[in-house]
C-alpha positions in Angstrom: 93.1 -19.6 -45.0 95.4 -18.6 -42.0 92.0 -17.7 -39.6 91.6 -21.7 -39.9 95.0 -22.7 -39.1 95.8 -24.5 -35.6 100.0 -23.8 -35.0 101.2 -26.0 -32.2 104.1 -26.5 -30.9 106.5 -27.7 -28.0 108.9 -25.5 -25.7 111.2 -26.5 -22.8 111.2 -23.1 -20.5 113.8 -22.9 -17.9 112.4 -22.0 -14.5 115.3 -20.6 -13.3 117.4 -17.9 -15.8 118.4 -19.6 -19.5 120.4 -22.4 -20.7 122.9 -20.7 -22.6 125.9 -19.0 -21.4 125.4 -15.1 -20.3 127.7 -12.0 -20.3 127.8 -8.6 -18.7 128.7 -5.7 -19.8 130.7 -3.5 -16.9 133.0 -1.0 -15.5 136.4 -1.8 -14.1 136.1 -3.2 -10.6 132.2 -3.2 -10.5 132.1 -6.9 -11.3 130.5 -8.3 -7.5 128.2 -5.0 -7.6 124.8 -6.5 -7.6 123.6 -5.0 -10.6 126.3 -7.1 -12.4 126.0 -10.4 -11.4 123.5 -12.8 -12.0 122.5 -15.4 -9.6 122.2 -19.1 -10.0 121.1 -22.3 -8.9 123.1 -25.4 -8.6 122.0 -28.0 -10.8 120.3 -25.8 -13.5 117.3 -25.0 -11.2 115.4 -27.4 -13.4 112.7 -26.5 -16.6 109.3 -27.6 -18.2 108.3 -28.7 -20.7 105.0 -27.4 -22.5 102.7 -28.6 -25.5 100.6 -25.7 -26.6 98.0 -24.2 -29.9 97.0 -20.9 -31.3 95.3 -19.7 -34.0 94.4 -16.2 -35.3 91.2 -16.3 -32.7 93.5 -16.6 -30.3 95.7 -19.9 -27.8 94.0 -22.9 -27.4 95.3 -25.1 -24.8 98.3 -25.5 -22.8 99.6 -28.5 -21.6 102.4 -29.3 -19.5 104.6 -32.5 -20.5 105.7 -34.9 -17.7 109.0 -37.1 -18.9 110.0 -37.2 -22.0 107.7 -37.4 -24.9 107.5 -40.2 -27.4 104.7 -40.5 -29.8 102.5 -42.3 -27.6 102.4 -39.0 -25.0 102.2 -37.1 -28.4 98.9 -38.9 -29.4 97.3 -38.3 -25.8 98.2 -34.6 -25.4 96.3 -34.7 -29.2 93.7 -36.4 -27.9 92.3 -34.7 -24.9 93.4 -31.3 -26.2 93.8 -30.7 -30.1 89.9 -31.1 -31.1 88.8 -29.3 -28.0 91.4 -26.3 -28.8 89.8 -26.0 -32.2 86.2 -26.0 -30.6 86.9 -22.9 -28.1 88.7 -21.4 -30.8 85.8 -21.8 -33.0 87.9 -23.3 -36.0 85.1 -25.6 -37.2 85.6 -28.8 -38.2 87.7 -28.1 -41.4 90.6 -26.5 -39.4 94.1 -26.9 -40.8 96.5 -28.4 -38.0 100.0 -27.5 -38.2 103.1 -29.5 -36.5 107.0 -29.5 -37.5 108.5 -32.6 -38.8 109.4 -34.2 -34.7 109.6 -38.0 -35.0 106.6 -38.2 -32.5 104.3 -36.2 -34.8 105.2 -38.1 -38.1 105.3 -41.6 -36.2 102.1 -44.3 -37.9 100.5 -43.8 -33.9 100.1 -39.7 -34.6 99.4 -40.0 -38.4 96.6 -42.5 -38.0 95.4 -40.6 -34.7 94.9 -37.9 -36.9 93.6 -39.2 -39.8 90.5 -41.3 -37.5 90.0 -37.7 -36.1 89.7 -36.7 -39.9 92.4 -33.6 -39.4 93.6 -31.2 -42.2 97.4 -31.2 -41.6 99.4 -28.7 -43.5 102.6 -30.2 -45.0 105.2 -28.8 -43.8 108.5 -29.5 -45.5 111.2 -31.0 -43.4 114.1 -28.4 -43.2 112.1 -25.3 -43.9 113.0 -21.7 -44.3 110.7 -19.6 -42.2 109.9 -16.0 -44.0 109.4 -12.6 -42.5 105.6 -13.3 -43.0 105.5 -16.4 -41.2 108.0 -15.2 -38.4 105.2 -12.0 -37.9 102.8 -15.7 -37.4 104.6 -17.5 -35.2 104.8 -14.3 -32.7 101.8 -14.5 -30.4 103.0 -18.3 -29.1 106.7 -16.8 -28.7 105.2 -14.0 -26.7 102.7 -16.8 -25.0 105.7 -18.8 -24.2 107.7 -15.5 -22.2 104.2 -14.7 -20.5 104.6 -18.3 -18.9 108.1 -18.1 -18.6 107.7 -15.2 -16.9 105.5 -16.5 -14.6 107.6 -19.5 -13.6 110.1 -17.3 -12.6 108.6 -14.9 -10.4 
């Protein structure tokens, strides 16, 4: 059953370092070397966000989000990119489509959008626990996610 499942899933990557706080490890009065600072940009340096699939064949498509998303944008990105993801992934029509709980994916717009399109969607309870099987899972879009984060940054 997992070869016909379609994960998908938003990230916001920061182009420039994380949003979260940072700390350094050093020697007394090494704190300006430059091994031991981090540099920064004012104003955060700014971030993307990014709609993407995979699948045990492999990642589908990978779609950038412009403003933020409501379940209108939601429905489009599904549109031009879910049924096309499962064709080059070879899912065949009978795919399951995974999705978390987001407002924008349960709103009428994204549940009838999929429903017309006649998609499998596996339910997916709303404050789940995620188990050392599914976490192994979920790894190739994590490490998807750093390979593009990665190349933001350089």
């Amino acid at each position: 059953m997992r070869n016909k499942i379609l994960w998908s899933d938003e990230t916001k990557i920061e182009l420039f370092g994380v949003n979260a706080r940072r700390h350094v490890w050093r020697k007394p009065g090494t704190a300006h070397h430059e091994a031991n600072t981090i540099p920064t940009v004012k104003h955060g340096g700014g971030s993307i966000m990014l709609w993407g699939c995979f699948s045990a064949a492999g990642t589908g498509r990978l779609v950038r989000i412009e403003g933020k998303m409501n379940a209108a944008m939601y429905r489009d990105i599904l549109d031009k990119n879910l049924l096309q993801s499962a064709l080059d992934l070879r899912l065949g029509r009978r795919f399951i489509f995974q999705q978390d709980n987001d407002p924008k994916h349960t709103a009428k717009i994204s549940k009838q959008w999929l429903q017309d399109h006649s998609v499998n969607v596996l339910e997916w309870p709303s404050q789940s626990t995620i188990d050392d099987a599914s976490r192994r899972d979920c790894a190739p879009i994590a490490k998807e996610r750093d390979s593009v984060s990665a190349m933001l940054t350089n």
